[in-house]
C-alpha positions in Angstrom: -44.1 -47.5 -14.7 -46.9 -45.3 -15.6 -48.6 -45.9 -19.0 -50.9 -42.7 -20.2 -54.2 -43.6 -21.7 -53.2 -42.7 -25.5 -50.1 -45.2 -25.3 -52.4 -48.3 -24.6 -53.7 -48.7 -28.4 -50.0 -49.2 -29.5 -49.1 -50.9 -26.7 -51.6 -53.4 -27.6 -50.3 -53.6 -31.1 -46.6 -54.2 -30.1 -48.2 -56.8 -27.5 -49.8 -58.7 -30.7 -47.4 -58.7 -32.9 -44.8 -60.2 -30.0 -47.9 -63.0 -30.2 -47.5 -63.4 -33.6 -43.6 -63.9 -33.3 -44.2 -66.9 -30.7 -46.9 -68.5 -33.1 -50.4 -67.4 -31.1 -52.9 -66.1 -32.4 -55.1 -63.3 -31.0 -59.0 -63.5 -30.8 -61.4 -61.0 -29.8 -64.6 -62.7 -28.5 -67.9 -61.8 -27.0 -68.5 -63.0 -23.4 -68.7 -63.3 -20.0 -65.1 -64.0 -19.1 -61.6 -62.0 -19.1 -59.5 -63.7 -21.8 -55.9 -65.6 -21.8 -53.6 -68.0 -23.3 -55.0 -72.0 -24.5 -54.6 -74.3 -27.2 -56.9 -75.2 -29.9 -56.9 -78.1 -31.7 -53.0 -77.6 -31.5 -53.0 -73.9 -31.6 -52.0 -71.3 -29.4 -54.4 -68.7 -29.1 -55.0 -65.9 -26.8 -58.7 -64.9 -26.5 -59.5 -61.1 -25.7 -62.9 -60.2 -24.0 -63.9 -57.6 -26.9 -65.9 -55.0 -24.7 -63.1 -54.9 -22.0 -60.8 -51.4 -21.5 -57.4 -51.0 -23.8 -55.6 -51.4 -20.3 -57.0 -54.7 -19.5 -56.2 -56.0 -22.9 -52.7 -55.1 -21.8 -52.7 -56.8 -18.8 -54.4 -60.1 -20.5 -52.0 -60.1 -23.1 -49.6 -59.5 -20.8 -49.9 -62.6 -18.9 -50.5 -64.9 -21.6 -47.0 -64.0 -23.3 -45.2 -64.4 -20.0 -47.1 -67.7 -20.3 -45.9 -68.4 -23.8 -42.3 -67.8 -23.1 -41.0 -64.1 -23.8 -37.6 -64.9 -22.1 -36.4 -66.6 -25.4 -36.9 -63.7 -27.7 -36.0 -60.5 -28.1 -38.1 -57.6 -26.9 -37.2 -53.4 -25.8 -36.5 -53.3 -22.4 -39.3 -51.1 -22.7 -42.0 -54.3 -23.3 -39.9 -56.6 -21.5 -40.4 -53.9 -18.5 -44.4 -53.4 -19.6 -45.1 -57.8 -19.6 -43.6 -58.0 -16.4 -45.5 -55.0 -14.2 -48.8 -55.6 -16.1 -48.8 -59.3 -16.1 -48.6 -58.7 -12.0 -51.0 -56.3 -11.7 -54.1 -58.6 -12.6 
């Protein structure tokens, strides 16, 4: 699948709001490190390096939601299609 440049931004939108449907939140942080899925004191959040590219934000949110669980909700076959290439693609 090829994602242009401009469709990142809103990808990363629809990515957090499936987040917010599973009951994680998402946290942008400063740091030396590239993100992912953990819990917190009994929450599930999903931390984002902040000065990383829109695509790898896609690929790290991408992977954590696979890790939540995706297969039990519904998504487009479109994001369905973009959580499993970029999940793989790390």
């Amino acid at each position: 699948m090829k994602i242009k440049e401009k469709e990142f931004e809103e990808i990363v939108q629809d990515l957090k709001s499936i987040a917010a449907q599973l009951g994680a939140e998402v946290r942008y942080e400063k740091g030396d490190f590239k993100g992912g899925y953990c819990i917190l004191k009994d929450s599930k959040v999903i931390v984002i390096n902040k000065m990383t590219n829109l695509q790898r934000k896609v690929i790290v949110l991408s992977m954590a939601l696979k890790e939540l669980g995706v297969d039990k909700i519904y998504l487009t076959p479109r994001m369905r299609e973009i959580i499993e290439e970029m999940s793989e693609s790390n």
